[in-house]
N, C-alpha and C positions, 0 to 999 in steps of 0.2 A: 520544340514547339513554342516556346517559351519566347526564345531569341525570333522566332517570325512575326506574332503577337505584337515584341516589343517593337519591330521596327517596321512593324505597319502602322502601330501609333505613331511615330517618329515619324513618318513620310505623310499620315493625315495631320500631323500640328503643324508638319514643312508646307502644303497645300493651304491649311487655314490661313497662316501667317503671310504665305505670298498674296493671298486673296484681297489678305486685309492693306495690303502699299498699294495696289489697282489705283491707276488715278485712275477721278472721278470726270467723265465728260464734262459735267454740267458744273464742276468747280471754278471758280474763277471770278472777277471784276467784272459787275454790270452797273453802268451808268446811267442813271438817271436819263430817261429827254421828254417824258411828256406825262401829263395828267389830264381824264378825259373825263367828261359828267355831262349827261342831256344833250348830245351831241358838239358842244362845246370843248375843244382840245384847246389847253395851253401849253407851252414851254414850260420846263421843269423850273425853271430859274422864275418864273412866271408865280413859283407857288413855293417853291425853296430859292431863295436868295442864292445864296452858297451849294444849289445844286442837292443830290441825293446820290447817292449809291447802296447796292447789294452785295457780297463779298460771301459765296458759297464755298465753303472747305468741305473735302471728303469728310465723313461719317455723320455727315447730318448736322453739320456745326456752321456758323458763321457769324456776320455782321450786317447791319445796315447802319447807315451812316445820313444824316439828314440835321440840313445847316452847321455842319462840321462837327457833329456830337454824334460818338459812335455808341452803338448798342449792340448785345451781343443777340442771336439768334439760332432757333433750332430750325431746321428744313426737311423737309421729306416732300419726294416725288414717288407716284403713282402715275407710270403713261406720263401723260403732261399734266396730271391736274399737281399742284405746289401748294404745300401747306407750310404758311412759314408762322413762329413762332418767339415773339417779341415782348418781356414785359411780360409772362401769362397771357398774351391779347395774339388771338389766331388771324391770320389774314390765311385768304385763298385767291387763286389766280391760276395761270398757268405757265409752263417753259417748256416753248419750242421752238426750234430754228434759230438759238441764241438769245431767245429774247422773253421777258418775263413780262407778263400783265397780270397786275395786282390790284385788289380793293383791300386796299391797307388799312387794318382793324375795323371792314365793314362798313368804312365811311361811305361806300357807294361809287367814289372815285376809284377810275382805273388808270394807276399806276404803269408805266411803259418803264423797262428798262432792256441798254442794249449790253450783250456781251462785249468786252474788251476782248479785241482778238491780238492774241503777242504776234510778235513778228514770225516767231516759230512755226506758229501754227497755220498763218496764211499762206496763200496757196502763191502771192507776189510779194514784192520786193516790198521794200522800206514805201511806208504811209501807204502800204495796203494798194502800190500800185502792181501792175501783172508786167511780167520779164519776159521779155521777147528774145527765148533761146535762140530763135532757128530763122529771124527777121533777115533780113537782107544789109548789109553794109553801106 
């Protein structure tokens, strides 16, 4: 009895542990392209010289990155609402369909950012164009 015990704990630590390497959908490079207030949208470059970026690592960890200065941050997703966490200072927004919109510490401004999509992951060839398997010669 003893030996089944033990190696049904062993098969539940073998189950937690694979759970825990799961890449995370939502991990990954989102770049910066726009900032929006009173219906007014500008270009990111528009409000960041040097641009901005988000960088979401599995377990709730990451970076944001704004005028070349990175900072580190905490993230958590519920559905799509995003609670990202900078500095002590909560921003909210949302990520869906690759794409994040934020009021970054509450300023009121909505933050755009777009997923970087690797080559791997698209569904076409190199810069995201589509491959014509079965086209004619």
């Amino acid at each position: 009895m003893k030996k089944i015990i033990v190696a049904l704990f062993c098969l539940l630590a073998l189950l937690a542990f694979s759970a825990c390497g799961a890449d995370d959908p939502n991990a990954g490079i989102y770049e910066g392209v726009s900032v929006a207030a009173e219906g007014v949208t500008l270009d990111i470059t528009d409000v960041f010289e040097k641009g901005a970026s988000i960088e979401l690592k599995k377990g709730g960890k990451g970076s944001i990155t704004l005028e070349g200065k990175e900072f580190p941050l905490k993230w958590s997703l519920e559905e799509t609402d995003l609670t990202v966490t900078v500095e002590d200072e909560v921003s909210h927004g949302t990520l869906e369909n690759n794409t994040i919109v934020l009021d970054l510490m509450g300023t009121g401004l909505q933050y755009t950012f777009n997923k970087v999509i690797e080559e791997d992951e698209a569904t076409g060839g190199p810069d995201g164009e589509t491959t014509d398997e079965g086209g004619a010669d």
